[in-house]
N, C-alpha and C positions, 0 to 999 in steps of 0.2 A: 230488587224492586218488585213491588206488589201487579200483577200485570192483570187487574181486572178487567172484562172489559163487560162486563153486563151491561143488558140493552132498558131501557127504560118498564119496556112490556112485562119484564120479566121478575121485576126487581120489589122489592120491598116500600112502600114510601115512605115517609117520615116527614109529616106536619111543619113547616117551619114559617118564618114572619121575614120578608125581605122589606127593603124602604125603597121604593120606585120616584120619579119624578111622577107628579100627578100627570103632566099634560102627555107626557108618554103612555100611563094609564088609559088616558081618556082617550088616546088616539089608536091604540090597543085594541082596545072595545069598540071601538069602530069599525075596525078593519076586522072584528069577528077575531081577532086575534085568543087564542090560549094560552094567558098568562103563565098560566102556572109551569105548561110547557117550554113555549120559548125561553123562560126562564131557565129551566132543567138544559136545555139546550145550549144554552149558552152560560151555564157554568158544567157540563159534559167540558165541552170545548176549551175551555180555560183550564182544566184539569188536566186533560189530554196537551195540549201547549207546555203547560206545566212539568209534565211527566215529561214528555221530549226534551228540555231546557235541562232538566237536570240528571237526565240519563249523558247528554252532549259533555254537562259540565263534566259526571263520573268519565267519562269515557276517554275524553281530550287528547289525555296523553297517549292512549294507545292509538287511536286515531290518527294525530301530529306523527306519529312515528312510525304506522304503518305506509301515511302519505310522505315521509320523507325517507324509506325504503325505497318506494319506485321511481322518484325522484331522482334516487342515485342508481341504480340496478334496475328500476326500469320492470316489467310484468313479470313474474316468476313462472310462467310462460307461455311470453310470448309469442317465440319461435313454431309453438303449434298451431296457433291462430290461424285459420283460413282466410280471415278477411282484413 
């Protein structure tokens, strides 16, 4: 999996047209809000969710089966543990 993680500052933009509710608009601009930004912001974030969701999905079974190793056998070692 592609592990980007560039920062917005950094990055290249690319023009694009999103459909917003107007009164979310209008309450945006009020608040001095940057559209353009919280936008970015919140499709980062959905991206990132995204990426987690299906790294979980690839992964599951080794996960499921790592966690049902110690389950039965317990920390591979735990006997050194100080605490």
């Amino acid at each position: 999996m592609n592990n980007h993680s560039a920062t917005p500052q950094t990055t290249l933009r690319k023009a694009t047209n999103v459909s917003l509710a107007e009164a979310l608009i209008i309450e945006a601009k009020s608040l001095r809000i940057n559209i353009s930004q919280a936008a970015e912001a919140g499709v980062s974030r959905a991206v990132a969710e995204k990426r987690a969701e299906l790294w979980l999905a690839a992964n599951r079974a080794a996960l499921d089966s790592s966690n049902a190793y110690i389950e039965q056998n317990g920390l591979p070692l735990a006997g050194y543990r100080a605490f």
